[in-house]
N, C-alpha and C positions, 0 to 999 in steps of 0.2 A: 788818888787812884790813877795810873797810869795806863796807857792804852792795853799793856800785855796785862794786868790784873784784870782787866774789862773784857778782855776777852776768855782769861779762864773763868771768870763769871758767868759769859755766854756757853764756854763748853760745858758748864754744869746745869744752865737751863737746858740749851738743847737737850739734852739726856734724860732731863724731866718732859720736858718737851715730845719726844718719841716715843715715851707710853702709852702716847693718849690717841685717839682712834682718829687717824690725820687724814684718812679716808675723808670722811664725813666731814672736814673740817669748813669745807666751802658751800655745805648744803644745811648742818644743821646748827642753829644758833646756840647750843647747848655745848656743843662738843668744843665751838670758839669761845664760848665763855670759858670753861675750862683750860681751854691752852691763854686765853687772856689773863685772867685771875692767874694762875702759875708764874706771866712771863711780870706781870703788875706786882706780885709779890716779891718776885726775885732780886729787886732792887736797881735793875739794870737800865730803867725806867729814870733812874735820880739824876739824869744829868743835864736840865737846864740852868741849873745854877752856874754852869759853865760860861766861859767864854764864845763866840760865835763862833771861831774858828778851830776853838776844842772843840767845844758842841758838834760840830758840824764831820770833826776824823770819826769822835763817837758814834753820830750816827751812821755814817756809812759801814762804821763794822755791825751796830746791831742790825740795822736794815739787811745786809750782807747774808748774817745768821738765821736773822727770823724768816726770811724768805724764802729760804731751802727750807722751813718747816710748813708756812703757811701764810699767802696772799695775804689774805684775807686779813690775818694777823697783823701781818705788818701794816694793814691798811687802819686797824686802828688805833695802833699804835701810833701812826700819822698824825693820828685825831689829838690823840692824850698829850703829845708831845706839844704841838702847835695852839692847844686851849692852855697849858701848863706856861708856854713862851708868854702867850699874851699875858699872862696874872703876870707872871714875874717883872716883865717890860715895865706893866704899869705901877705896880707894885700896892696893889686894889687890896683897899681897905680890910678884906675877908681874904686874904691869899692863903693863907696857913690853911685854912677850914678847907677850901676847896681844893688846894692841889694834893690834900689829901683822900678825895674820893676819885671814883673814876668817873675823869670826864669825858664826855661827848663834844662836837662842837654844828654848829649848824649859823656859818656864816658865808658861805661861798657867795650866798643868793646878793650880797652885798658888793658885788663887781659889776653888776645890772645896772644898766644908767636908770633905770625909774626905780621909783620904792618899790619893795614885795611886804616887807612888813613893819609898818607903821607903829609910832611910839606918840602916845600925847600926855602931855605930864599933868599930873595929878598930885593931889597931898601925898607926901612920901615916897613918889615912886613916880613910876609910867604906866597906861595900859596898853600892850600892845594887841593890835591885827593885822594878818595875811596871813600867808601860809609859808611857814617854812617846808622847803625842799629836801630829797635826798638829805635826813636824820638818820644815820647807821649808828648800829648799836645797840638801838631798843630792849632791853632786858639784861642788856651787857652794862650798858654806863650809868649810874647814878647819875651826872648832872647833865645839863646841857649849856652851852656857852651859847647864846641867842645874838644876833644880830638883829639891829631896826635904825628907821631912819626918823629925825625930828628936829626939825628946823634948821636943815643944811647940812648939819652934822650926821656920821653914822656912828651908833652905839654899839656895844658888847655887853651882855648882862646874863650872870650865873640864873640856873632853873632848873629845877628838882626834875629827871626824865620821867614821869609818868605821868597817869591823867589826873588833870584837875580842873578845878575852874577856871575854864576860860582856855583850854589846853588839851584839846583833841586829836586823839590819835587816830591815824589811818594804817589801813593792811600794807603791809612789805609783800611790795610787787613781786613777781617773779623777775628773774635776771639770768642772762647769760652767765655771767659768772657774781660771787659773792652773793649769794640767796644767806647763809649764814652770818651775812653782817646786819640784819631785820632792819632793812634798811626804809624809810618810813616817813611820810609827807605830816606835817601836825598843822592843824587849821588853830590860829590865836583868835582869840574873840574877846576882847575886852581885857588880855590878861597882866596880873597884875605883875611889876617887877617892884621891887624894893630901892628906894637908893641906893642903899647900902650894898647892895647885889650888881649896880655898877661896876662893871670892871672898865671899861674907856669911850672917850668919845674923840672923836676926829671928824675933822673935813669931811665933805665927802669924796670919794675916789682915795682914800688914806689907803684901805684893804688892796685896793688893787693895787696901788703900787709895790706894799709891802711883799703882797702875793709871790707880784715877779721878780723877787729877789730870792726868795726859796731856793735850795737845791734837794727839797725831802724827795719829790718824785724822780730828781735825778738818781740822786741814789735808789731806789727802788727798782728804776729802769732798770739800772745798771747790773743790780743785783739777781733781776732777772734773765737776763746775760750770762751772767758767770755761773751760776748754779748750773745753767743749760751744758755749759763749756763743761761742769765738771762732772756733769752725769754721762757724759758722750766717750765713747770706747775708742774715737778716730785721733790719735794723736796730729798730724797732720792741721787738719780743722780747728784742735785744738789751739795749737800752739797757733794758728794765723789768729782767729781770733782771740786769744786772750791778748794779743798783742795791739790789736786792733781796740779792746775793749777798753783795756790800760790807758791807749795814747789819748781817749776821751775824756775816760775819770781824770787824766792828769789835766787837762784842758777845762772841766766845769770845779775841780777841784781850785785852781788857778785862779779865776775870773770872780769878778763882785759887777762884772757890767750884766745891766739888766738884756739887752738887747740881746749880746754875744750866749748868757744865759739860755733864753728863748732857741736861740738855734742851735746850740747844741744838744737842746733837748730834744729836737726833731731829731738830729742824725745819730742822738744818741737809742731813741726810737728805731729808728727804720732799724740801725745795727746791729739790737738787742731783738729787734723782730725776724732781723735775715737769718740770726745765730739762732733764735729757738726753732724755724722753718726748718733750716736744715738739719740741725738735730733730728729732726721728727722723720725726715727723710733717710738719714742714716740709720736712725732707727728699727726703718721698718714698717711694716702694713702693722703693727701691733700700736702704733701710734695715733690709734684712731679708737684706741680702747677707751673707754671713759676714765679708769682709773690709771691710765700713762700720765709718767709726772711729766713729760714734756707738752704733751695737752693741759692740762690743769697751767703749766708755767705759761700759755699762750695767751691762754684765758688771762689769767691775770696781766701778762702785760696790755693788754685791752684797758683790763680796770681800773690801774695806776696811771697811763695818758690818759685817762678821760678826766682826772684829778687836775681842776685849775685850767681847764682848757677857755681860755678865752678868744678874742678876734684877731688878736695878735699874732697866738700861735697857729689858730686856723687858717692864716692867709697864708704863715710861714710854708706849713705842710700845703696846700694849693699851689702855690709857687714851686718848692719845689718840684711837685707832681708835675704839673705844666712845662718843666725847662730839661725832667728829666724823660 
């Protein structure tokens, strides 16, 4: 399959995609499952068998597509994508079995210099405790990718997403934006993981680095950008920024350095942030409606930087702030 067959695959989801009540799609977890399960069926979903830098044209056109449908959506698709890399990377025992359901993942907490959730090993397995953080998903995803830490190393381990022994679920907080993704803190206590449910172990500090080699929330940014550019009546605007937007993608498209990565993802922020502000200004005082899709597109660029944000990029954005 070729980039142009991949994209008439995306114009026949979106089209299934816009039946379904897009309103509601960032408040109610039911209405995301529905546009999930639709986009997870589609197929569009099969592409980490790919090359890193195929992988990587692909996802910027899905991300591209599902973003003018729904944040939120593509937020967890973020998710499926990035548990679906690691099985294939490692190439873990049960890979088939799981990258057939829909996964969840709940490993960010594993960029923390101290442990959050502890692994000690036992006949057949590990038990873990702590609390995993920010779990999206909740009634959306079948499994869950777990992260834990045991004796130096940090682990990755498949887990069935609901309650069980030793596997407590807590209420999905309210949220500025993404209330729809049932997003959900779980206390482990004792819980059991299987070997066999091993998917990798590494150093520790392995995640972080890997982390900032990503470009998923570049693209996403980006994506929140162009949508803005394309729903805007001001040709003028337009055309500055889409040109503006371009010379960036073509700049994080480019690069494989971690550093230069990091800052472009700030100025690809602010840029995708100055371009949806003023939209909303060209807009109109009707941009203050709740259901304005350039409100809804603000909100989410909120909730895709907040994906992966560590000290790094923190200082980056301080610094800037500071000299500018």
């Amino acid at each position: 399959m070729n980039i142009e067959q991949y994209k008439e695959k995306l114009d026949l989801l979106t089209n299934e995609l816009e039946k379904i009540d897009l309103l509601n799609a960032d408040t109610d977890y039911k209405v995301l499952k529905q546009l999930f399960d639709t986009t997870y069926q589609s197929g569009v979903l099969d592409i980490v068998h790919l090359a890193k830098n195929l992988q990587d044209e692909f996802k910027l056109t899905l991300f591209t597509y599902l973003t003018k449908i729904s944040g939120s959506l593509s937020f967890l698709v973020i998710q499926i994508l990035a548990a679906n890399n690691i099985m294939q990377k490692h190439n873990c025992s049960k890979k088939e079995f799981y990258t057939k359901k829909k996964c969840g993942i709940a490993i960010n907490h594993l960029r923390v210099a101290k442990t959050i959730v502890n692994g000690v090993k036992v006949d057949c397995g590990y038990e873990l405790s702590g609390i995993l953080t920010w779990a999206s998903g909740y009634k959306i995803f079948d499994t869950l990718l777990i992260g834990f830490h045991h004796d130096g190393y940090e682990f990755e381990a498949m887990a069935s997403f609901s309650l069980n022994d030793g596997f407590t679920l807590g209420e999905a907080p309210a949220t500025f934006v993404g209330n729809s993704l049932n997003t959900i803190n779980i206390n482990l206590k004792n819980f059991f993981v299987k070997d066999e449910d091993i998917v990798s172990s590494n150093l520790l500090g392995n995640y972080t680095k890997q982390k900032s080699a990503s470009k998923t929330v570049h693209f996403c940014i980006y994506a929140i950008g162009n949508t803005a550019l394309e729903k805007i009546e001001d040709e003028d605007f337009k055309k500055s920024g889409f040109e503006k937007l371009e010379k960036i993608k073509s700049d994080f498209n480019n690069s494989n350095d971690i550093d230069e990565l990091d800052n472009l993802r700030v100025e690809l922020f602010i840029l995708s942030q100055s371009i949806v502000t003023t939209a909303m200004v060209l807009n109109g005082g009707k941009s203050i409606l709740l259901e304005s899709y350039f409100q809804r597109l603000y909100r989410e660029l909120i909730m895709f930087n907040s994906n992966g944000l560590n000290n790094t990029l923190k200082g980056i954005f301080k610094d800037r702030f500071a000299t500018n």
